[in-house]
C-alpha positions as a Markdown table, in Angstrom:
| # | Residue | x | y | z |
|---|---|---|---|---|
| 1 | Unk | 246.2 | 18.3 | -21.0 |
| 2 | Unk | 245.3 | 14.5 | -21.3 |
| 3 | Unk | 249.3 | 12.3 | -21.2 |
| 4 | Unk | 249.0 | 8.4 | -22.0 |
| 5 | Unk | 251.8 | 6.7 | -19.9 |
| 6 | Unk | 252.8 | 3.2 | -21.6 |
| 7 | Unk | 255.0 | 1.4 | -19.2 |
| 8 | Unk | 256.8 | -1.6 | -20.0 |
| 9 | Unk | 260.4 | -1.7 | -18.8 |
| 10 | Unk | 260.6 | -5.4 | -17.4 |
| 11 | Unk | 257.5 | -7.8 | -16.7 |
| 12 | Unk | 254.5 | -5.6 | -16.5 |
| 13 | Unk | 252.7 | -3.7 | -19.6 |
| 14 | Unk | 251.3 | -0.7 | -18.0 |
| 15 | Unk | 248.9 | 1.8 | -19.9 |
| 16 | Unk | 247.3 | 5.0 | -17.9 |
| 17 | Unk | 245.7 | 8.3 | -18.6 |
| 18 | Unk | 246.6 | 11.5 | -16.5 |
| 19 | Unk | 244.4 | 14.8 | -17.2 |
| 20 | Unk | 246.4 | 17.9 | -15.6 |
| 21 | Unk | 243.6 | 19.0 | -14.3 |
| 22 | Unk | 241.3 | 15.9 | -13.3 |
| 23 | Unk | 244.2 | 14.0 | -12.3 |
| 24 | Unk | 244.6 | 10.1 | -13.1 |
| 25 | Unk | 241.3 | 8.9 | -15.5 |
| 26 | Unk | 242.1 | 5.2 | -15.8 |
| 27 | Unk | 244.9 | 2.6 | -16.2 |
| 28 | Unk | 245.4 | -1.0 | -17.0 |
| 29 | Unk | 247.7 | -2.7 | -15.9 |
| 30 | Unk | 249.1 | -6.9 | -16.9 |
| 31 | Unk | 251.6 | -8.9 | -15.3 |
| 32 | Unk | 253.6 | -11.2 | -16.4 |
| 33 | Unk | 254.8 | -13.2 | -13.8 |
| 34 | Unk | 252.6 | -16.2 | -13.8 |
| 35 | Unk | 254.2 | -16.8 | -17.3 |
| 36 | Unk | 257.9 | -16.1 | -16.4 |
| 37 | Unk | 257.0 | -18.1 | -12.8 |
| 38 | Unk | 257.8 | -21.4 | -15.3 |
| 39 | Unk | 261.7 | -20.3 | -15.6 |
| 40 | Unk | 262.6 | -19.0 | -12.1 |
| 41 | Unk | 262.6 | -15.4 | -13.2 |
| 42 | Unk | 262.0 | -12.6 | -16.3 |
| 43 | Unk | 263.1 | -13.8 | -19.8 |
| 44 | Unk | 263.9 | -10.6 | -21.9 |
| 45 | Unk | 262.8 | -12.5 | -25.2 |
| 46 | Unk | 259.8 | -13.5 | -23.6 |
| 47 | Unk | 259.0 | -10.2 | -22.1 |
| 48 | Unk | 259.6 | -8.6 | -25.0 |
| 49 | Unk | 257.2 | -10.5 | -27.1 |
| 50 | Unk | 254.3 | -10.2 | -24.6 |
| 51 | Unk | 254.9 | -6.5 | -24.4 |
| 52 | Unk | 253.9 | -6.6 | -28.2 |
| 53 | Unk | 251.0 | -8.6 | -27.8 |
| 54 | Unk | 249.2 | -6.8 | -25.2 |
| 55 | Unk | 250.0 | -3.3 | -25.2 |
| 56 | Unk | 247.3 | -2.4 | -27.7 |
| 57 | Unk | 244.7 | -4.1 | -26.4 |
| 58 | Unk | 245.5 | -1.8 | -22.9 |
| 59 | Unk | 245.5 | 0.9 | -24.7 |
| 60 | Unk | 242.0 | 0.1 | -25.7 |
| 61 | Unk | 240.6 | -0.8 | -22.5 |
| 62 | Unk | 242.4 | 2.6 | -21.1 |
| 63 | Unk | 240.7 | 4.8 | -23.2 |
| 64 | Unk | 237.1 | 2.7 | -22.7 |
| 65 | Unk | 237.5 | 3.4 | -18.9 |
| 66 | Unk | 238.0 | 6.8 | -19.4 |
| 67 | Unk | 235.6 | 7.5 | -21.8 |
| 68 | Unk | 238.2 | 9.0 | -24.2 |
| 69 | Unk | 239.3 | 8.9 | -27.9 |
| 70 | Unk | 242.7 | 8.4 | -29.0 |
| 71 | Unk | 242.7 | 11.9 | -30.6 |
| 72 | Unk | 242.0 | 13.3 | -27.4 |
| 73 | Unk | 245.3 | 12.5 | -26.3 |
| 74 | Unk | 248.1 | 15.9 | -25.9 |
| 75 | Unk | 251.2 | 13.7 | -25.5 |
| 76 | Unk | 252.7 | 10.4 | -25.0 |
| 77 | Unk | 255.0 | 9.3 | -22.2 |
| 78 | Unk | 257.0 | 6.5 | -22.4 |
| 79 | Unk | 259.4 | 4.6 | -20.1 |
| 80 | Unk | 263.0 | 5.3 | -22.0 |
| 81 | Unk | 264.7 | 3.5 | -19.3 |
| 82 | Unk | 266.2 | 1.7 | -17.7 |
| 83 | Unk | 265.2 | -1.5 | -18.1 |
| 84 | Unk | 265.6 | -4.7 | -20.5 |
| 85 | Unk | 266.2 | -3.2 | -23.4 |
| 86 | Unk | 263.9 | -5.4 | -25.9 |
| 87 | Unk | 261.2 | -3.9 | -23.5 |
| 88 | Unk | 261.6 | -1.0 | -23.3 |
| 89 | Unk | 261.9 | -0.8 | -27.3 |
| 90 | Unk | 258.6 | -1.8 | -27.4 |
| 91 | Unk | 257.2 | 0.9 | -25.2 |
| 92 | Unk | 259.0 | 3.2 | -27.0 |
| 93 | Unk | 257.9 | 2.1 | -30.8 |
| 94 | Unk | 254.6 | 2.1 | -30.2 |
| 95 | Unk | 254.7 | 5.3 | -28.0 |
| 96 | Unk | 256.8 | 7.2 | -31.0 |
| 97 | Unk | 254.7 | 5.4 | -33.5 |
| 98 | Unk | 251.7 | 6.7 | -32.1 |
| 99 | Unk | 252.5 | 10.3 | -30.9 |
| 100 | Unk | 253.5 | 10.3 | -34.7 |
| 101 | Unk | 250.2 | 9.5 | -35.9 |
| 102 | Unk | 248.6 | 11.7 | -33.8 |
| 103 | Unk | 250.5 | 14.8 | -34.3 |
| 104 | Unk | 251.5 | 15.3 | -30.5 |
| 105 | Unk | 255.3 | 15.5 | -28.3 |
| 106 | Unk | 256.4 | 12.6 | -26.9 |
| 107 | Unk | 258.3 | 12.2 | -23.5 |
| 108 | Unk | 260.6 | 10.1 | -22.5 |
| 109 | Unk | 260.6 | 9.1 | -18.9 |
| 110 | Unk | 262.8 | 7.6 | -16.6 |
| 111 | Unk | 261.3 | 4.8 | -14.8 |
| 112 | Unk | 262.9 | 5.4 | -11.0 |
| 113 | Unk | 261.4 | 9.1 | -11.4 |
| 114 | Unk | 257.9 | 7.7 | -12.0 |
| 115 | Unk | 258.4 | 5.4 | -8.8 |
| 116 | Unk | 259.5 | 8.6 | -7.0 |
| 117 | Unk | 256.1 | 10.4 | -8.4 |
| 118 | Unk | 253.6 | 7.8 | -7.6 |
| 119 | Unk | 252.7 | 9.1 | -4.2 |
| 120 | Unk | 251.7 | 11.8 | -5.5 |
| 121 | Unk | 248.8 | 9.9 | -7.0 |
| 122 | Unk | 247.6 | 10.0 | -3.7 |
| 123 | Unk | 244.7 | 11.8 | -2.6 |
| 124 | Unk | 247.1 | 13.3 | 0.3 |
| 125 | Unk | 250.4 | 13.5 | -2.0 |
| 126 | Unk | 253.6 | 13.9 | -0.1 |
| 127 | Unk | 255.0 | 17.5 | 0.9 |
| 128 | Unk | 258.6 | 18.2 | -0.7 |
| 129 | Unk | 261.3 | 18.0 | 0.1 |
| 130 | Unk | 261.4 | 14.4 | 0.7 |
| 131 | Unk | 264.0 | 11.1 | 1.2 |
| 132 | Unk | 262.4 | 8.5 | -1.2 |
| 133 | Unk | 263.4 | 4.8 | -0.3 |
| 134 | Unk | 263.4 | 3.1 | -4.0 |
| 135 | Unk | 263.1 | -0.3 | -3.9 |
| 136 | Unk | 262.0 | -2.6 | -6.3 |
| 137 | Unk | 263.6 | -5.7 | -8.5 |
| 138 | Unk | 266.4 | -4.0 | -9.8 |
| 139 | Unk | 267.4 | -1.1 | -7.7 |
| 140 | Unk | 267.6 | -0.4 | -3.9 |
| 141 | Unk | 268.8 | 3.5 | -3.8 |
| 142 | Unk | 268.3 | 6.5 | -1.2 |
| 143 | Unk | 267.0 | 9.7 | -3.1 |
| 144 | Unk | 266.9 | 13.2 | -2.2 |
| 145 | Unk | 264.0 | 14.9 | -3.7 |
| 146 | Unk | 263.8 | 18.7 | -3.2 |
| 147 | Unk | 261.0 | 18.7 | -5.8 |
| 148 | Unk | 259.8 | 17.4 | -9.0 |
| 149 | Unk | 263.2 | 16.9 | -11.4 |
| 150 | Unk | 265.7 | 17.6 | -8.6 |
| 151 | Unk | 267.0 | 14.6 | -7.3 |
| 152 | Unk | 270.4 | 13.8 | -5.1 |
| 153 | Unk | 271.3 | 10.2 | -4.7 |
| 154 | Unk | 272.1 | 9.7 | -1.2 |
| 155 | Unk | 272.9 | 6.0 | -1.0 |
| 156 | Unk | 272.6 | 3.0 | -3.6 |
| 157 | Unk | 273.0 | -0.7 | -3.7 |
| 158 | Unk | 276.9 | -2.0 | -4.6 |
| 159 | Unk | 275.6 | -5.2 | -6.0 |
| 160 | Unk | 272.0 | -7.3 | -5.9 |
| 161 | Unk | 268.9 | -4.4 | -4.9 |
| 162 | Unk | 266.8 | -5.7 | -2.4 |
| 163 | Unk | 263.9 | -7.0 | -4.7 |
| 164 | Unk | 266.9 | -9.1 | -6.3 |
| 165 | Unk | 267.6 | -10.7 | -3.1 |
| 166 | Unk | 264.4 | -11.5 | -2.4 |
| 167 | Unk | 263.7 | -13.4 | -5.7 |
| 168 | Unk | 267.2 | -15.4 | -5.6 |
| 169 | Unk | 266.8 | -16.5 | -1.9 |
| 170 | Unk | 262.9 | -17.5 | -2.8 |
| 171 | Unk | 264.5 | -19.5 | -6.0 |
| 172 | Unk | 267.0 | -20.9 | -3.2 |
| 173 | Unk | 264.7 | -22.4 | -0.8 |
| 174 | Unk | 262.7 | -23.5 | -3.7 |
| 175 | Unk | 259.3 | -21.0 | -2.9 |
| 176 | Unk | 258.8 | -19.9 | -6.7 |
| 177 | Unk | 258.1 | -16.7 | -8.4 |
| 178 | Unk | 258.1 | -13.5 | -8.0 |
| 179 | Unk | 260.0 | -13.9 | -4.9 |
| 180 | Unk | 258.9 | -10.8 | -3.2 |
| 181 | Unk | 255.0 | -12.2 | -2.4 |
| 182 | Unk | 256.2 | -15.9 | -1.5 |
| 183 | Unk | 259.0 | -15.2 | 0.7 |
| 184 | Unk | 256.9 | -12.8 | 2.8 |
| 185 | Unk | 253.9 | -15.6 | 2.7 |
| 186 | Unk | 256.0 | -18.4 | 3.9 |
| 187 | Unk | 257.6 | -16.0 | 6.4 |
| 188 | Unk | 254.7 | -15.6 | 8.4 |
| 189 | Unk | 254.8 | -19.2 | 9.3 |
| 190 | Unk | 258.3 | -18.9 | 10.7 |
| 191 | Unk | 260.7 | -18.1 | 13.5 |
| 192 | Unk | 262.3 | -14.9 | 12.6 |
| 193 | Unk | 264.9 | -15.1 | 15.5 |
| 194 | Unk | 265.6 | -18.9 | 15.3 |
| 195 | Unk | 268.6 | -18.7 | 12.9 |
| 196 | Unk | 271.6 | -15.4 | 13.2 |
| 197 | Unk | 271.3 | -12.8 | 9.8 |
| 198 | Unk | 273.6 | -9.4 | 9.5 |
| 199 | Unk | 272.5 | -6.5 | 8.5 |
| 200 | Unk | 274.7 | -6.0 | 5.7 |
| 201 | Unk | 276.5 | -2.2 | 5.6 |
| 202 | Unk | 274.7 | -1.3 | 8.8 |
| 203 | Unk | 278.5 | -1.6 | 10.6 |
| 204 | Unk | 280.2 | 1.5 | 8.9 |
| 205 | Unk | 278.7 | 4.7 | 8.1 |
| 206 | Unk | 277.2 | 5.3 | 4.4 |
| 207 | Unk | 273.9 | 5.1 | 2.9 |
| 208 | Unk | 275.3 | 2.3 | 0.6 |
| 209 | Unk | 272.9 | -1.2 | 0.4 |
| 210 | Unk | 274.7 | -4.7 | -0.2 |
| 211 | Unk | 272.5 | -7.8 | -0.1 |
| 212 | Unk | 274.8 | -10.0 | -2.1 |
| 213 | Unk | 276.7 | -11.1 | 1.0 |
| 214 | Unk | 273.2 | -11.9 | 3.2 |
| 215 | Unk | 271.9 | -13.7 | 0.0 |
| 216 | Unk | 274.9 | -16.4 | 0.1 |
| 217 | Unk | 275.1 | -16.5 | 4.2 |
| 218 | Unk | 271.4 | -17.6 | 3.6 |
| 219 | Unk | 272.0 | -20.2 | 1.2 |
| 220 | Unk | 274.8 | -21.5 | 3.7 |
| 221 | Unk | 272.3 | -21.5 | 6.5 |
| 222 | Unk | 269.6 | -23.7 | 4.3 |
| 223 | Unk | 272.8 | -26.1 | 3.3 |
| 224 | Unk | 273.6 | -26.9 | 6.8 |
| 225 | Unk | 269.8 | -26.8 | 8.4 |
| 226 | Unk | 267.9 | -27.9 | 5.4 |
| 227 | Unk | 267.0 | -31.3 | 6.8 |
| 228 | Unk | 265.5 | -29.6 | 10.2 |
| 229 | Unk | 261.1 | -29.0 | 10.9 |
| 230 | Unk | 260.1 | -25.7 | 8.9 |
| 231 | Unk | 264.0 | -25.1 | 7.9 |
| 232 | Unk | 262.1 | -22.5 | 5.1 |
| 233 | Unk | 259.7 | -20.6 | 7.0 |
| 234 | Unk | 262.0 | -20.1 | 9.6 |
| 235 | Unk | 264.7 | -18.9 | 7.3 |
| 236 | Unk | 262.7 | -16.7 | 4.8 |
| 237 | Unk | 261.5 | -14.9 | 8.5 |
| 238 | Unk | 265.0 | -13.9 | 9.4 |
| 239 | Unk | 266.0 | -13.1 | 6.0 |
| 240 | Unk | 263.1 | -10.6 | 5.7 |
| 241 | Unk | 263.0 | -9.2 | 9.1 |
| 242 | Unk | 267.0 | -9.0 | 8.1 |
| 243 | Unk | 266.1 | -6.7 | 4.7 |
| 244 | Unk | 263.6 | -4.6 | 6.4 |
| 245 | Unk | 265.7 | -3.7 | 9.6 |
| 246 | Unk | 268.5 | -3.2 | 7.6 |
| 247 | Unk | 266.3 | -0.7 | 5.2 |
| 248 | Unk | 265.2 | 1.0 | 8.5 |
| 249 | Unk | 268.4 | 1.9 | 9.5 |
| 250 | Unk | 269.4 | 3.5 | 6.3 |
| 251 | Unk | 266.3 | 5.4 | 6.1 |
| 252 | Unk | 267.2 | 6.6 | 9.6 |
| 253 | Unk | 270.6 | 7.5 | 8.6 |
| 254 | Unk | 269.0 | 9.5 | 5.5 |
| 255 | Unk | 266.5 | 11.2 | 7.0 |
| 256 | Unk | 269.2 | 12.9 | 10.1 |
| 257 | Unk | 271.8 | 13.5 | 7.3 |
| 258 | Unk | 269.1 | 15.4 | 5.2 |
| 259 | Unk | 267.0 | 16.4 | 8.2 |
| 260 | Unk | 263.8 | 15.8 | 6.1 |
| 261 | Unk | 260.4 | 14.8 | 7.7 |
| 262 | Unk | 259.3 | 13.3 | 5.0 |
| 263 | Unk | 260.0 | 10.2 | 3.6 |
| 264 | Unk | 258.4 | 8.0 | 0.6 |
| 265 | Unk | 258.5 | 4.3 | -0.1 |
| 266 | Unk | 258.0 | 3.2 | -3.7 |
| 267 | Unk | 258.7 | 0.1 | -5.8 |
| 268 | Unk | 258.0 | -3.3 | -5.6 |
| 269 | Unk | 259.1 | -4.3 | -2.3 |
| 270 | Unk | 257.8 | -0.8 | -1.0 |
| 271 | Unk | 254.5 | -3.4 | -0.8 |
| 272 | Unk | 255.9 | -5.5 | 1.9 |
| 273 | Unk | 253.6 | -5.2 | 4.9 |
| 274 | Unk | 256.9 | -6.0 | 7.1 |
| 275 | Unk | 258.6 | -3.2 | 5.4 |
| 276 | Unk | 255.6 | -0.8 | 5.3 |
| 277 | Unk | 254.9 | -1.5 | 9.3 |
| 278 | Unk | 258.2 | -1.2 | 10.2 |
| 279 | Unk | 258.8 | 2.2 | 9.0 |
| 280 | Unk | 255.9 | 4.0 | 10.1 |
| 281 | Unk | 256.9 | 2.8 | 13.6 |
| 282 | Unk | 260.2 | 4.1 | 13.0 |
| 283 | Unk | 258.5 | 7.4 | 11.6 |
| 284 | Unk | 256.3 | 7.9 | 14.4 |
| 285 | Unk | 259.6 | 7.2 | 17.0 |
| 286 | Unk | 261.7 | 9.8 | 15.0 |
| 287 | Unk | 259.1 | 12.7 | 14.1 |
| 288 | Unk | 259.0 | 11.9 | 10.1 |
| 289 | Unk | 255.7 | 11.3 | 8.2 |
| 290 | Unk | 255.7 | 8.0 | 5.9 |
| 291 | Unk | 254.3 | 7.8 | 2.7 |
| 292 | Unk | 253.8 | 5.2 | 0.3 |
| 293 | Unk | 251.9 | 4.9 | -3.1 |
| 294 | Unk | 248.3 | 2.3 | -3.0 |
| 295 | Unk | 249.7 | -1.4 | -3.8 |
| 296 | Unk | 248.4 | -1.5 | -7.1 |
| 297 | Unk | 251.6 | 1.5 | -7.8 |
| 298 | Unk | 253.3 | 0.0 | -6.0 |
| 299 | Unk | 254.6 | -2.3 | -8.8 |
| 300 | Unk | 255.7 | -1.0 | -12.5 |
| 301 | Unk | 252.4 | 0.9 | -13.9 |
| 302 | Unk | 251.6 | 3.2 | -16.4 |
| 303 | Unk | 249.3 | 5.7 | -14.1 |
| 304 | Unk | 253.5 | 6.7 | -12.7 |
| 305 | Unk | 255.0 | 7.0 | -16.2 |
| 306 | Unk | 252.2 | 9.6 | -17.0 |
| 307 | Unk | 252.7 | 11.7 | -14.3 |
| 308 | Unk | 256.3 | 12.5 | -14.8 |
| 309 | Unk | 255.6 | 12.6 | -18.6 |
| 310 | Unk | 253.0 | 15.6 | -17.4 |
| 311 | Unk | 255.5 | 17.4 | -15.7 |
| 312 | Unk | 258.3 | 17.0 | -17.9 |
| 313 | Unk | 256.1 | 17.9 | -20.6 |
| 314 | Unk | 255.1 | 21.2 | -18.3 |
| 315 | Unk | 259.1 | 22.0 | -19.0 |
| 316 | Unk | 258.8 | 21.6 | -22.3 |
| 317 | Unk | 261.1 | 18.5 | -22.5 |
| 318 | Unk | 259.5 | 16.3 | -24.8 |
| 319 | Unk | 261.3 | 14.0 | -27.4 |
| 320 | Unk | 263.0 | 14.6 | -31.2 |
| 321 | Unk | 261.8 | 12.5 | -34.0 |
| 322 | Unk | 264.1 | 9.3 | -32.7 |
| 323 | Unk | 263.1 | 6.1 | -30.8 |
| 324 | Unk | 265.4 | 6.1 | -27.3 |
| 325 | Unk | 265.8 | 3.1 | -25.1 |
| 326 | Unk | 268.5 | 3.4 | -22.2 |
| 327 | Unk | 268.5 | 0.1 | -20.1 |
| 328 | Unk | 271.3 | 1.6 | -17.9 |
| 329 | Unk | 270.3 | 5.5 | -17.1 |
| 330 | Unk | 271.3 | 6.8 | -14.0 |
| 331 | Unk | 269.1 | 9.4 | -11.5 |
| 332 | Unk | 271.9 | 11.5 | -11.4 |
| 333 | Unk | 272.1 | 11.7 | -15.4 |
| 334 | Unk | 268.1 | 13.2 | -15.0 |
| 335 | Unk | 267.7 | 17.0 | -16.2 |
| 336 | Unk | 266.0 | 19.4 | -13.9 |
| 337 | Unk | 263.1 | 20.8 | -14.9 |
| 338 | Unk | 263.7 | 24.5 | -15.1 |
């Protein structure tokens, strides 16, 4: 059974082609940033316009790599939500549009399940049950996964995710865009200990995330010490090393409630080397293994939409004859599979 994923929920158009039996053929993957980089952050008009222009021509490219025709397609699988919703229309047009023309189901996937998947892209895929760590521009949650379609969130962010903290304070000390890659960058020329950061939510019990309040204690910090020697390095260290130990500890807190050993990292920030170093120290200290997906899925892709598209199409959940976008779609709304 060959499943196109089409991913395009935010700033990345993300085409890929899973065979049930050969596993993932080929994906293509554009991102947008460079052009959003100009405005400090995602425009949804924007976004939605580039969507349009290139999702075709990855389509094309998709099935060149694979060496497959559109009519060998079984199904499409398309990102439903959430997401900005001009987006994610697009996607889901041209996915309906063209399961339509081609006389097969389409799916309608929800994009933190294909972050939760994409580990299991790997040649050594994650055992279940698992605690998956999402984090990525939009969302910072805590996820129990006893297996594919059952999901239990554990712990979620009360205001900005972690990836959103990470762009704002970048826009703050004036490092650009996407926030993620420069902050970490200009934090390895800095003092991580020379200025104080809390760990936000890491005084109370809970698996609840906050970074709003670290976000505007940082911007206080570079208001009073902006004038000093390497003010942004040395603030964009202890801001990060402030994120990832305070990640840690929720992890840690997760994985004793749920007494996993297993524990996956996805989403964009799951591609910080800080992040990614940190926990498998902390997996190693504790007894749990660490898995994460490659970089390259580490980011929105399509290669992740196709793979929960595969296995909800195994259940038999595909889509009626209707074009669905849900920019605000909770885990916990997600059916099971059975």
């Amino acid at each position: 059974m060959l499943i196109l994923g089409i991913e395009t929920s935010c700033d990345e158009t993300g085409v890929a082609l899973y065979d049930g039996d050969k596993g993932l053929l080929a994906h293509s993957l554009y991102s947008q940033a460079h052009i959003h980089a100009e405005y400090g952050g995602v425009v949804p008009e924007i976004a939605s316009r580039d969507h349009v222009r290139k999702l075709i021509p990855l389509l094309d490219e998709c099935l060149e790599k694979a060496g497959c025709e559109r009519s060998d397609i079984d199904a499409v699988a398309y990102t439903a939500g959430p997401g900005l919703v001009g987006a994610l229309l697009v996607g889901a047009s041209a996915g309906r549009a063209l399961a339509a023309s081609l006389g097969v189901p389409a799916i309608a996937v929800h994009h933190m399940e294909g972050h939760m998947l994409a580990p299991l892209l790997e040649a050594e895929p994650p055992d279940f049950p698992f605690v998956a760590l999402l984090v990525s521009g939009g969302h910072s949650m805590l996820v129990e996964v006893a297996e594919i379609g059952s999901y239990k969130v554990l712990g979620e962010t009360l205001d900005d995710a972690a990836g959103e903290a990470f762009d704002k304070t970048a826009k703050l000390l004036g490092l650009g865009y996407p926030g993620g890659p420069v902050l970490a960058k200009a934090a390895e020329s800095g003092d991580p200990d020379k200025y104080r950061f809390p760990r936000p939510m890491t005084d109370r019990p809970g698996l609840e995330f906050s970074f709003s309040g670290l976000k505007t204690h940082t911007r206080n910090l570079y208001q009073q010490h902006r004038d000093e020697k390497n003010v942004r390095e040395d603030i964009a260290a202890g801001f990060q090393k402030a994120v990832v130990e305070t990640l840690v500890i929720k992890c840690r807190r997760a994985m004793q409630q749920t007494r996993c050993k297993q524990l996956v990292i996805a989403g964009g920030v799951g591609a910080n080397r800080m992040l990614r170093e940190s926990l498998s120290a902390a997996g190693k200290k504790y007894g749990w293994a660490v898995s994460y997906p490659r970089i390259e899925f580490c980011t929105d892709n399509g290669a992740m939409i196709a793979l929960a598209g595969y296995h909800r199409m195994l259940a038999g959940q595909t889509e009626p004859e209707v074009i669905r976008a849900r920019p605000r779609w909770p885990v916990s709304e997600l059916d099971g599979l059975h």
